[in-house]
N, C-alpha and C positions, 0 to 999 in steps of 0.2 A: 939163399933164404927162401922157403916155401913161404906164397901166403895163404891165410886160413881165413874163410865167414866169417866175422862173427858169430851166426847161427848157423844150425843146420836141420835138418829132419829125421826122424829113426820110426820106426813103427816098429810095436809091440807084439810081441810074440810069447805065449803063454801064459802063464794062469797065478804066479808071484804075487802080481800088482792088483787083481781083483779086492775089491769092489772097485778101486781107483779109475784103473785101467781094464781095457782088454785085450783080447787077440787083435790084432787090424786096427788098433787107433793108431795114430801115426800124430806123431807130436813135433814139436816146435824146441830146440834144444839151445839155449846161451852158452856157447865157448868160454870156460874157465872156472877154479873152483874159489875163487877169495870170495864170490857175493854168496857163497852155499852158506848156509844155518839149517841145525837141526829140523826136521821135519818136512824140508823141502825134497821132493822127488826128484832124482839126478840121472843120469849116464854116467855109466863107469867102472874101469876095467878090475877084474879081482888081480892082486897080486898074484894068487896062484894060479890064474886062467888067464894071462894077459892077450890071447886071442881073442877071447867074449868080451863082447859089450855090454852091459844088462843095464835095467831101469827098476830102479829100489829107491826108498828111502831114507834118507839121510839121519840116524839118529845121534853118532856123536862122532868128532875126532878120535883117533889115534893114530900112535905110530907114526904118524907123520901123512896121515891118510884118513878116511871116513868107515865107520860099521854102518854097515848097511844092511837093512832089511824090507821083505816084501811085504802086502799092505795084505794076503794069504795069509789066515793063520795054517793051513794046511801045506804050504806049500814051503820048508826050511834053504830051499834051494840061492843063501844068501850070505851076510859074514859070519853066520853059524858053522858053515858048511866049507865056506872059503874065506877066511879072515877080513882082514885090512882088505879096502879098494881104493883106487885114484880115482877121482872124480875129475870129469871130462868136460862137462857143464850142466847147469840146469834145467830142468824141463819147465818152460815158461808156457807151454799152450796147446792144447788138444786143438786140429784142424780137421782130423778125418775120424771116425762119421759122425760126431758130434760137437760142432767146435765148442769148447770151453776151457776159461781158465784153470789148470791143473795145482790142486792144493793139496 
């Protein structure tokens, strides 16, 4: 049996998550999806790209999974694009270059 963090770290790459996020914030991530609710920003893999990681917004259940969208209205690159995701955990805290609670 592998053991896992609890948390862990991902930094932000791309343009999705603006205003939220940016390129180079580097966040704080909680392993697991049962505490996710609507509107919380997550980690998490698309079914149909399970190599990517992405950080999107959490707007409802399905499938057995989470639709997820970025906080870009310019930017569709989300479950528009790539349906259903797994949620990996949630993004509890911006540390780099700005620390703050992420909402």
């Amino acid at each position: 049996m592998r053991w896992q963090l609890p948390v862990f770290a991902v930094l932000v790459s791309g343009p999705s998550m603006v205003p939220t996020l940016r390129a180079g914030d580097a966040l704080i991530v909680r392993r697991g999806s049962r505490a996710v609710r609507s509107g919380d920003v997550v980690v998490a893999r698309f079914r149909s790209r399970p190599g990517l990681l992405v950080v999107k917004r959490a707007v409802e259940e399905r499938d057995g999974g989470w639709w997820l969208v970025g906080d870009n209205e310019f930017v569709t690159d989300d479950s528009r694009a790539h349906g259903v995701a797994d949620v990996i955990g949630r993004v509890i805290f911006r540390y780099y270059p700005r620390p703050s609670r992420v909402r």
